[in-house]
DSSP file (Angstrom, degrees, kcal/mol; ACC not computed):
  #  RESIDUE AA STRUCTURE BP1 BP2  ACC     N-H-->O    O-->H-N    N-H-->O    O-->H-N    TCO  KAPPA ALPHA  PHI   PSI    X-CA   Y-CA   Z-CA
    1    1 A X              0   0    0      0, 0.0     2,-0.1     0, 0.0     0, 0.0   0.000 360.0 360.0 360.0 115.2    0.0    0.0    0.0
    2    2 A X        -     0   0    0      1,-0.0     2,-0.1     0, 0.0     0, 0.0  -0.518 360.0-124.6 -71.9 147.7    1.6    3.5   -1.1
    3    3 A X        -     0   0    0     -2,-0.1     2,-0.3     1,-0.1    -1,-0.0  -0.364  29.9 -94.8 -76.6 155.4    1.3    6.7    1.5
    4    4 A X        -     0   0    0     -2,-0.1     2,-0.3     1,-0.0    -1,-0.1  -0.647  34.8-108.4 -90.1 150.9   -0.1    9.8    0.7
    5    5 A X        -     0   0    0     -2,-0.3     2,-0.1     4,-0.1    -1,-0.0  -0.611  47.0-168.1 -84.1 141.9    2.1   12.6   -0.3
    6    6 A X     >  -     0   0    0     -2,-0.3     4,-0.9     1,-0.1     3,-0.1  -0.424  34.2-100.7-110.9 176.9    1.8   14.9    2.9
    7    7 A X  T  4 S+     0   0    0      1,-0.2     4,-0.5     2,-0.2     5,-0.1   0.684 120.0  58.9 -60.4 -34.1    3.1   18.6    3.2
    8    8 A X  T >> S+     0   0    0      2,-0.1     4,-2.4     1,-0.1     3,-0.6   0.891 103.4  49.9 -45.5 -50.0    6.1   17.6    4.9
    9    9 A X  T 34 S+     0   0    0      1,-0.3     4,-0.5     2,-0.2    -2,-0.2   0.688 113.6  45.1 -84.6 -25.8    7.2   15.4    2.1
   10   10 A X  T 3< S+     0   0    0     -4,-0.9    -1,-0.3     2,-0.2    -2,-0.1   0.603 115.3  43.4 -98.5  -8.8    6.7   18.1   -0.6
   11   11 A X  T <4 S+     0   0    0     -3,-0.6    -2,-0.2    -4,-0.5    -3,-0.1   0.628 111.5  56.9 -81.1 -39.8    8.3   21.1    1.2
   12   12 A X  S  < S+     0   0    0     -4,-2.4    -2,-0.2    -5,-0.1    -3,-0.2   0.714  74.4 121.4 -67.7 -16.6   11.3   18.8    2.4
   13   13 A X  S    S-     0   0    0     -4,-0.5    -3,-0.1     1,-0.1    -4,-0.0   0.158  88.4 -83.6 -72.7 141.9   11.8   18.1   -1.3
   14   14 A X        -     0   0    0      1,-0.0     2,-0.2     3,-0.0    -1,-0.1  -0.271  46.0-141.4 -64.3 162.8   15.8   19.4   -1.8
   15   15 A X        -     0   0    0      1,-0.5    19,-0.1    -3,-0.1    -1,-0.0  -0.321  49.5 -48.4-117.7 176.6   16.0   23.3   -2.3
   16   16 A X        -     0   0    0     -2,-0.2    -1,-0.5     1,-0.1     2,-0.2   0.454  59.1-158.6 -23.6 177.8   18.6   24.6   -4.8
   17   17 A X  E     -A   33   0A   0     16,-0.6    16,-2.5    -3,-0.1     2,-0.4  -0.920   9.0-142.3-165.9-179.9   22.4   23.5   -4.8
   18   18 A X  E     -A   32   0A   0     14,-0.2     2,-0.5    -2,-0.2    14,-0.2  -0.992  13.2-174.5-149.2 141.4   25.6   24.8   -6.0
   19   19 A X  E     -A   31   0A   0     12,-2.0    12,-0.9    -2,-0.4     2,-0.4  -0.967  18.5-138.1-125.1 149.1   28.3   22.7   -7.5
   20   20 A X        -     0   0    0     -2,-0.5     2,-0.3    10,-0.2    10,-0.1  -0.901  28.8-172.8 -96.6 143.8   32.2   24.3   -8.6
   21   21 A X        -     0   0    0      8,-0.4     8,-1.4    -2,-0.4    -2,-0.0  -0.926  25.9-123.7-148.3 149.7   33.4   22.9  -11.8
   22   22 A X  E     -B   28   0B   0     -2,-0.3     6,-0.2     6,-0.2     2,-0.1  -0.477  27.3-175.5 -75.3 141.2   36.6   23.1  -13.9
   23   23 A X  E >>  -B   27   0B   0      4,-1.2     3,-6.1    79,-0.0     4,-2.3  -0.873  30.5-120.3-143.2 109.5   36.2   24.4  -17.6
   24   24 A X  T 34 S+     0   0    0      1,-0.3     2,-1.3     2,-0.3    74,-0.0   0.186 106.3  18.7 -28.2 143.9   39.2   24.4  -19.9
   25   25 A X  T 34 S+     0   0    0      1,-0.3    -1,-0.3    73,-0.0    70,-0.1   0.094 128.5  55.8  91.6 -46.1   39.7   28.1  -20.9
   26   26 A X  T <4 S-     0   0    0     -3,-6.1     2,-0.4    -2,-1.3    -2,-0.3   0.858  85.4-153.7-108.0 -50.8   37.4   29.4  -17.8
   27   27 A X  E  <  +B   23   0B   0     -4,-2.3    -4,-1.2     2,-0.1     2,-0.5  -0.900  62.7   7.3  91.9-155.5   39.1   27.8  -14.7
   28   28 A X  E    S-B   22   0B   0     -2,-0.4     2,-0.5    -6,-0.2    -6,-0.2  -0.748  71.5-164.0 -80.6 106.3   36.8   27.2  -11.7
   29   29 A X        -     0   0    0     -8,-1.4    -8,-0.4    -2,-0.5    43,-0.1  -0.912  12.6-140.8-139.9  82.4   33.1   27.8  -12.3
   30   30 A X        -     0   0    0     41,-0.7   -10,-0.2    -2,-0.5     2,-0.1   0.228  26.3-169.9 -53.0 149.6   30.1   28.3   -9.5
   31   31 A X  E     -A   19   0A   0    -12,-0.9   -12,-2.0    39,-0.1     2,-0.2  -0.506   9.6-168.0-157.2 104.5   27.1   26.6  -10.6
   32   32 A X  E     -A   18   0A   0     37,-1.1   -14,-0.2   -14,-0.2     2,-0.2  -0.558  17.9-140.6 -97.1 144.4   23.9   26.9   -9.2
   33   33 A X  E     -A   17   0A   0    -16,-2.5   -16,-0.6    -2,-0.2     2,-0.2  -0.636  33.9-123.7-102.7 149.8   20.9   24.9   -9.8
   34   34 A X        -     0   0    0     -2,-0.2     2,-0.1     1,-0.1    -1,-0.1  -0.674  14.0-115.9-107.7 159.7   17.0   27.2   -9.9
   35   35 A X     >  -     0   0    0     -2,-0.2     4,-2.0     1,-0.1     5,-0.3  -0.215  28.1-108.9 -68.6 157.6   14.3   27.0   -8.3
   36   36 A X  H  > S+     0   0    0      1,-0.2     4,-3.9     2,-0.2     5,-0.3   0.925 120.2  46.5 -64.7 -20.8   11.1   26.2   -9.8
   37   37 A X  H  > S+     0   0    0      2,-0.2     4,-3.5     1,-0.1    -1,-0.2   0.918 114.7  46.4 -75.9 -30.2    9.9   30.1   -9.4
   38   38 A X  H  > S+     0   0    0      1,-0.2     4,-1.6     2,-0.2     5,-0.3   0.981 110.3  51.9 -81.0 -55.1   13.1   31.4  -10.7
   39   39 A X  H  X>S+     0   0    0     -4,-2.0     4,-2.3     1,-0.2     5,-0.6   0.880 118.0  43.8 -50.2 -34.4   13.0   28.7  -14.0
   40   40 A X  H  X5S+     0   0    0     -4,-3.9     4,-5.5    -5,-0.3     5,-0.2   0.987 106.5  54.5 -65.1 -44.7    9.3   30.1  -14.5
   41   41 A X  H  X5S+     0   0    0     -4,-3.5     4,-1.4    -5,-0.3    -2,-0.2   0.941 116.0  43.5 -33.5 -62.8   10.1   34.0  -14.0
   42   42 A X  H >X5S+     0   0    0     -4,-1.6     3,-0.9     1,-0.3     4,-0.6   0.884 111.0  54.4 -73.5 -42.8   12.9   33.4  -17.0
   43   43 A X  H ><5S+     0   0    0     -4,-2.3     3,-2.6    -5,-0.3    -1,-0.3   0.971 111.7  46.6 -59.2 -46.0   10.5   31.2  -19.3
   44   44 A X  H ><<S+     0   0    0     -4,-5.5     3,-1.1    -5,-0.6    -1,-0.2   0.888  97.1  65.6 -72.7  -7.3    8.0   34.0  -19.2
   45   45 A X  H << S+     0   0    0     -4,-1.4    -1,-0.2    -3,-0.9    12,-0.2   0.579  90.8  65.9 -65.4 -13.4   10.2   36.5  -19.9
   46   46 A X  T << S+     0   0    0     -3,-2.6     8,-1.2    -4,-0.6    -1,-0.3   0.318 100.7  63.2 -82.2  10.4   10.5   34.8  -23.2
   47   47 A X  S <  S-     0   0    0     -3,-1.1     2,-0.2     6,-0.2     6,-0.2  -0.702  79.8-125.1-142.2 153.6    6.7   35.8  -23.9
   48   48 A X    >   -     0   0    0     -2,-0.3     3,-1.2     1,-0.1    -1,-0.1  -0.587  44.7 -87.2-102.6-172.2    4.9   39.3  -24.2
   49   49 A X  T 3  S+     0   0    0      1,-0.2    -1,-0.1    -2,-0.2     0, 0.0   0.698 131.9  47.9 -63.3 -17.5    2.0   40.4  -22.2
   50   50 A X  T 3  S-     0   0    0      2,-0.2    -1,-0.2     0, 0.0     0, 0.0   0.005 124.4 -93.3-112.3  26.4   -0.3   38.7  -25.0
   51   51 A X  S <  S+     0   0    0     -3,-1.2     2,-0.4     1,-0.2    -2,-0.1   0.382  79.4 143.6  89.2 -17.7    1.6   35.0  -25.2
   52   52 A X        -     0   0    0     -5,-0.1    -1,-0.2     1,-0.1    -2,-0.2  -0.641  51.7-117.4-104.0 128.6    3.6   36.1  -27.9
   53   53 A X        -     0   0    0     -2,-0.4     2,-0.6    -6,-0.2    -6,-0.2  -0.028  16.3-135.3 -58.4 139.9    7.6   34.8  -28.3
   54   54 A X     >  -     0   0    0     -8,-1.2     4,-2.4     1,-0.3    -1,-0.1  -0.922  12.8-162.2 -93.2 116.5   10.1   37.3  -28.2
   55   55 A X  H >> S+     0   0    0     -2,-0.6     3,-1.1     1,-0.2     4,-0.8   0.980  87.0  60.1 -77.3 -65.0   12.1   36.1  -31.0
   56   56 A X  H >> S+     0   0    0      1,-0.3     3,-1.5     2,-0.2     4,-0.5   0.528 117.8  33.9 -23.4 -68.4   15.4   38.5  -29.6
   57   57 A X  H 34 S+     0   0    0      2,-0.3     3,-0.4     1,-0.2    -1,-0.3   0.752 113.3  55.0 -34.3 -57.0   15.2   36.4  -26.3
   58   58 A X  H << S+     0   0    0     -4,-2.4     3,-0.4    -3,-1.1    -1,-0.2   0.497 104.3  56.5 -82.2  14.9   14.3   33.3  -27.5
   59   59 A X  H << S+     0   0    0     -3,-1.5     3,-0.3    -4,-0.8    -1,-0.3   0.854 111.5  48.6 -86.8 -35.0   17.3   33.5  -29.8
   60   60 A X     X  +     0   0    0     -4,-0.5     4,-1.6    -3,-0.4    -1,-0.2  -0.130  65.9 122.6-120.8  23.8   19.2   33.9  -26.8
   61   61 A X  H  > S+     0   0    0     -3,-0.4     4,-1.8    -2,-0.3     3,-0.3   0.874  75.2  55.1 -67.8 -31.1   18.2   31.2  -24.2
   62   62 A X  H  > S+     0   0    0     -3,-0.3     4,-2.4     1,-0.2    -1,-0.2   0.891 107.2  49.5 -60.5 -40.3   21.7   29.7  -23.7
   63   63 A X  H  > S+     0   0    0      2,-0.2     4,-1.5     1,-0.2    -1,-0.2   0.924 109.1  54.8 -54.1 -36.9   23.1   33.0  -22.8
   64   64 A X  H >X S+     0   0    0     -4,-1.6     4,-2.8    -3,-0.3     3,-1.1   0.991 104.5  53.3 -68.2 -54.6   20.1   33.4  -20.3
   65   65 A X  H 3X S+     0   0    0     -4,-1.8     4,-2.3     1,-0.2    -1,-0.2   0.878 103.9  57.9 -32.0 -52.0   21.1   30.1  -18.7
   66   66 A X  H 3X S+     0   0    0     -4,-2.4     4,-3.0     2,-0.2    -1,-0.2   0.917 109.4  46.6 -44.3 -41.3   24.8   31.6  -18.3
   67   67 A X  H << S+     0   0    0     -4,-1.5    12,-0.4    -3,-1.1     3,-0.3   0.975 114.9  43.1 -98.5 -42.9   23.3   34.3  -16.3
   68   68 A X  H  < S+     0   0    0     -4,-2.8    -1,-0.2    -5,-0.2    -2,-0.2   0.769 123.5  35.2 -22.6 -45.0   21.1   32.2  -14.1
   69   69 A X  H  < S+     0   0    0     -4,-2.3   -37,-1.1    -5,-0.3     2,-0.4   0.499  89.4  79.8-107.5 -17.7   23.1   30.1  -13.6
   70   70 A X     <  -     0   0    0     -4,-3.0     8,-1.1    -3,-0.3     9,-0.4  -0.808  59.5-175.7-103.8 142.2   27.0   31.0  -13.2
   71   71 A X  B     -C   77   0C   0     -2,-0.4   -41,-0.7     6,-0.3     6,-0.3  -0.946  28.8-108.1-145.4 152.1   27.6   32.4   -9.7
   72   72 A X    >   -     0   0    0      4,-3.5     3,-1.2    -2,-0.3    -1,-0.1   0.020  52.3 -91.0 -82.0-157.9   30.6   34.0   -7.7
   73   73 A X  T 3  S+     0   0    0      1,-0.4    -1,-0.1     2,-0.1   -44,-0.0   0.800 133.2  48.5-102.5 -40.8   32.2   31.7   -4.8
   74   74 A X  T 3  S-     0   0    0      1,-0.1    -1,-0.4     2,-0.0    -2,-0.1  -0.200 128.9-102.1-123.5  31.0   29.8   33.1   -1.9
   75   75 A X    <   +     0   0    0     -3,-1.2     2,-0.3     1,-0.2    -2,-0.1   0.575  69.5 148.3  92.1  14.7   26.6   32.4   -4.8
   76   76 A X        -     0   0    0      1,-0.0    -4,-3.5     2,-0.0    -1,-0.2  -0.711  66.0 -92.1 -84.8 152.9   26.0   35.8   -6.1
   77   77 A X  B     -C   71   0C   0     -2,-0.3    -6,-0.3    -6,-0.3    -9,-0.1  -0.598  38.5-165.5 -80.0 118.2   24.8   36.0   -9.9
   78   78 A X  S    S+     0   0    0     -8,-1.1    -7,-0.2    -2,-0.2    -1,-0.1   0.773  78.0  44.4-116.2 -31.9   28.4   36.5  -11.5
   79   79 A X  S    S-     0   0    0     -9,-0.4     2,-0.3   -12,-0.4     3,-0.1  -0.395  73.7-158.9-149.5 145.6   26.5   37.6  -14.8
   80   80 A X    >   -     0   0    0     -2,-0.1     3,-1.8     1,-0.1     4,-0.3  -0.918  40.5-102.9-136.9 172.7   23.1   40.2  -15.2
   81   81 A X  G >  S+     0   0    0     -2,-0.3     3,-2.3     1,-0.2     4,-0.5   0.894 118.8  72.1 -42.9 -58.0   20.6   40.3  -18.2
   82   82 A X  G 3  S+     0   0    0      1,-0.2     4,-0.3     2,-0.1    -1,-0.2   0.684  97.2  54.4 -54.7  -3.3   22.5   43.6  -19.5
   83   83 A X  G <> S+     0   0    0     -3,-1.8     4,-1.7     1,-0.2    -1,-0.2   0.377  80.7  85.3-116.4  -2.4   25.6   41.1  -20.5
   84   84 A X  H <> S+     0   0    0     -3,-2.3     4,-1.4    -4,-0.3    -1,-0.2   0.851  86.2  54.4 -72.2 -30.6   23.7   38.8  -22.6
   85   85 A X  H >4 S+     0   0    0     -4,-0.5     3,-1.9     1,-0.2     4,-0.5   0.943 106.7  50.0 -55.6 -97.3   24.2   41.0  -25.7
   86   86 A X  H >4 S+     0   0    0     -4,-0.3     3,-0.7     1,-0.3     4,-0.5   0.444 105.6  61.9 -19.3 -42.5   27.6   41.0  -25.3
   87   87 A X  H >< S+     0   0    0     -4,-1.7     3,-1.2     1,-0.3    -1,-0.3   0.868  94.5  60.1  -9.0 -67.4   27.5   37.0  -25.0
   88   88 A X  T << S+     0   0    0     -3,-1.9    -1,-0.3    -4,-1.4    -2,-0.2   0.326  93.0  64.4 -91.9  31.4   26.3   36.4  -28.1
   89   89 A X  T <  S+     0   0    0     -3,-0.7     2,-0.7    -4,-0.5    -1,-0.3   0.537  77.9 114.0 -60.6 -52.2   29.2   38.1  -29.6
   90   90 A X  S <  S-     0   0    0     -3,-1.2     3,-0.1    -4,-0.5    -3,-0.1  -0.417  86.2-102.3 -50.6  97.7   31.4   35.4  -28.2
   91   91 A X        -     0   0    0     -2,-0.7     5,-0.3     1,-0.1     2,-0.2   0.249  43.6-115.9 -22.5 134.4   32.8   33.5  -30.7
   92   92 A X  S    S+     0   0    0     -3,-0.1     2,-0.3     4,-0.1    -1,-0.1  -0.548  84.2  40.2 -98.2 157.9   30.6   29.9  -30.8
   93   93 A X  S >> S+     0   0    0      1,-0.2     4,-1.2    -2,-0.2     3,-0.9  -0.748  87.3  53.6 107.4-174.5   32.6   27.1  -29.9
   94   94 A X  H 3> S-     0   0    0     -2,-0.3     4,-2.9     2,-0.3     5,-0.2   0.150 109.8  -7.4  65.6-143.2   35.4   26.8  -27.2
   95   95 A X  H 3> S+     0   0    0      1,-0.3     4,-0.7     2,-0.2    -1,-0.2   0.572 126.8  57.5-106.4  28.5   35.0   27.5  -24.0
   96   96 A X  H <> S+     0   0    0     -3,-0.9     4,-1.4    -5,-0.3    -1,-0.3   0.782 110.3  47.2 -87.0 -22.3   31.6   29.0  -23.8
   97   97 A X  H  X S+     0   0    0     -4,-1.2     4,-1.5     1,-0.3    -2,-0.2   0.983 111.0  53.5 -88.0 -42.0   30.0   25.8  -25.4
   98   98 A X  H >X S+     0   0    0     -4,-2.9     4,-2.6     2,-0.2     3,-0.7   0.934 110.9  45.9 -37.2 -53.2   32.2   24.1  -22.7
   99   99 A X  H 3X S+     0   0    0     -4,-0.7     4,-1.9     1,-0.2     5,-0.4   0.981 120.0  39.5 -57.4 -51.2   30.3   26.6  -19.9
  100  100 A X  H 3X S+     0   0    0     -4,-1.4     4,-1.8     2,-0.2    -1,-0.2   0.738 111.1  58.2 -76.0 -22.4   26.9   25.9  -21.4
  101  101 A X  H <X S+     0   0    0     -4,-1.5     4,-2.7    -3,-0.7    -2,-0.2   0.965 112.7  44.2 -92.4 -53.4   27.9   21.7  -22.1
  102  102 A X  H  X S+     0   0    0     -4,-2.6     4,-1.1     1,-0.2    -2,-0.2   0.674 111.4  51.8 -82.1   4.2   28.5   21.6  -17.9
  103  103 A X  H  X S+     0   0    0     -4,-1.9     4,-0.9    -5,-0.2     5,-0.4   0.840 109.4  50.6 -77.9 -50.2   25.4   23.5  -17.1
  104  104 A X  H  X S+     0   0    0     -4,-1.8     4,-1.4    -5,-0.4    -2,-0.2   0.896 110.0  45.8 -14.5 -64.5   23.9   21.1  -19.1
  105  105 A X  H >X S+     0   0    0     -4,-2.7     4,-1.8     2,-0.2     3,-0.8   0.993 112.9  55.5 -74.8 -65.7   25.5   18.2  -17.2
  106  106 A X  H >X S+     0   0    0     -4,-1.1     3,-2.2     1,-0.3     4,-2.1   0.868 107.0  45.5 -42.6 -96.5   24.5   19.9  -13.7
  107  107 A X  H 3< S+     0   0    0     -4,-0.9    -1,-0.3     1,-0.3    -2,-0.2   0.688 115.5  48.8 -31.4 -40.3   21.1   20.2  -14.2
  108  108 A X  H X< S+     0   0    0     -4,-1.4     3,-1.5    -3,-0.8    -2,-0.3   0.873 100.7  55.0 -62.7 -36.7   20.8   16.9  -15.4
  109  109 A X  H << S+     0   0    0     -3,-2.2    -1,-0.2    -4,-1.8    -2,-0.2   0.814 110.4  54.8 -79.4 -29.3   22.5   15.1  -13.2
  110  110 A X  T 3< S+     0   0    0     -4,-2.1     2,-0.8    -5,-0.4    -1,-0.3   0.288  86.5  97.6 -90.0  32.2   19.8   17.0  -10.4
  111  111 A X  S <  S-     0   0    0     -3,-1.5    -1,-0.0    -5,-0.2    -3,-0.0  -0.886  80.8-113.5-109.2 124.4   16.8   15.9  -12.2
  112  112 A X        -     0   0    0     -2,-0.8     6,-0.2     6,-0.1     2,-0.1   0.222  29.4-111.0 -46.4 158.2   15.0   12.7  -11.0
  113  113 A X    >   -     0   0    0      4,-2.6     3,-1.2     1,-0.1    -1,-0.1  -0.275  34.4 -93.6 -90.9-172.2   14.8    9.8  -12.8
  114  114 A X  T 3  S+     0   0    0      1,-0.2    -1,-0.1     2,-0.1    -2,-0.1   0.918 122.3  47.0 -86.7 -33.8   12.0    8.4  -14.2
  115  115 A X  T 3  S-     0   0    0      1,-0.1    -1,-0.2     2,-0.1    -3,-0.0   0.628 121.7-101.3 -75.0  -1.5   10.6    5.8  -11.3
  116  116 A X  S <  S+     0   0    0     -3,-1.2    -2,-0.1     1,-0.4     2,-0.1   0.516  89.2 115.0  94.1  -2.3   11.2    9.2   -8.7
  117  117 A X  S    S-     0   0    0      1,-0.1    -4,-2.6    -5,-0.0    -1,-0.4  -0.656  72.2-107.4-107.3 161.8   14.3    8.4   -6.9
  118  118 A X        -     0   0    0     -6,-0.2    -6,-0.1     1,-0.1     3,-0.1  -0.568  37.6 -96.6-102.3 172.3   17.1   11.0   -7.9
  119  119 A X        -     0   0    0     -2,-0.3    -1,-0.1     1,-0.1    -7,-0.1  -0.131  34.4 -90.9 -83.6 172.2   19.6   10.3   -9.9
  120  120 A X              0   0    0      1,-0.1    -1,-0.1   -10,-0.0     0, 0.0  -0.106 360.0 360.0 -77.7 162.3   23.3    9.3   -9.3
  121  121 A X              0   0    0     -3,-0.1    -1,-0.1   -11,-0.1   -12,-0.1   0.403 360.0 360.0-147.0 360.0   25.4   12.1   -9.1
């Protein structure tokens, strides 16, 4: 017989996390995982007031990811919205697709597996 999911069990659920990782080119590199409120805020920012995609943005979700997501040692946002222009300037390849390939690997590796249990890390 399965339990019911209670209020404890769905509040205790793990909060954010922050991992360092080495990236060739970058050095050592804060990475922090969002919250479900912060992962909505930034999808709807990809929208107008009426539903409709902002192509300029949605050209530019990997940059947005950078700035969500890369943080200084003590977990402050290393990166703001105003730097994302400048981003996509950055030559493609190297070691920004390297930054973007271990945010990649971070999130994934906190996302549950399919049966609920989380996944190895």
């Amino acid at each position: 017989m399965t339990s019911s999911l209670t209020r404890e069990q769905l509040l205790g659920l793990p909060k954010t996390r922050r991992e360092k990782v080495a990236i060739d080119g970058l050095g050592d590199v804060w990475l922090r995982s969002l919250s479900h409120f912060q992962r909505s805020q930034r999808m709807s920012s990809f929208f107008d007031g009426r539903g409709n995609p902002i192509p300029e943005k949605q050209d530019r979700q990997s940059h947005y990811r950078i700035v969500d997501q890369v943080t200084d040692e003590e977990g402050n946002p290393l990166f703001t919205d105003a730097d994302v222009e400048a981003m996509g300037e950055i030559e493609a390849g190297g070691a920004l697709d390297d930054l973007l390939a271990a945010i990649t690997a971070f999130n994934v590796a906190g996302e549950p597996k399919k049966n609920g249990q989380p996944s190895d890390s």
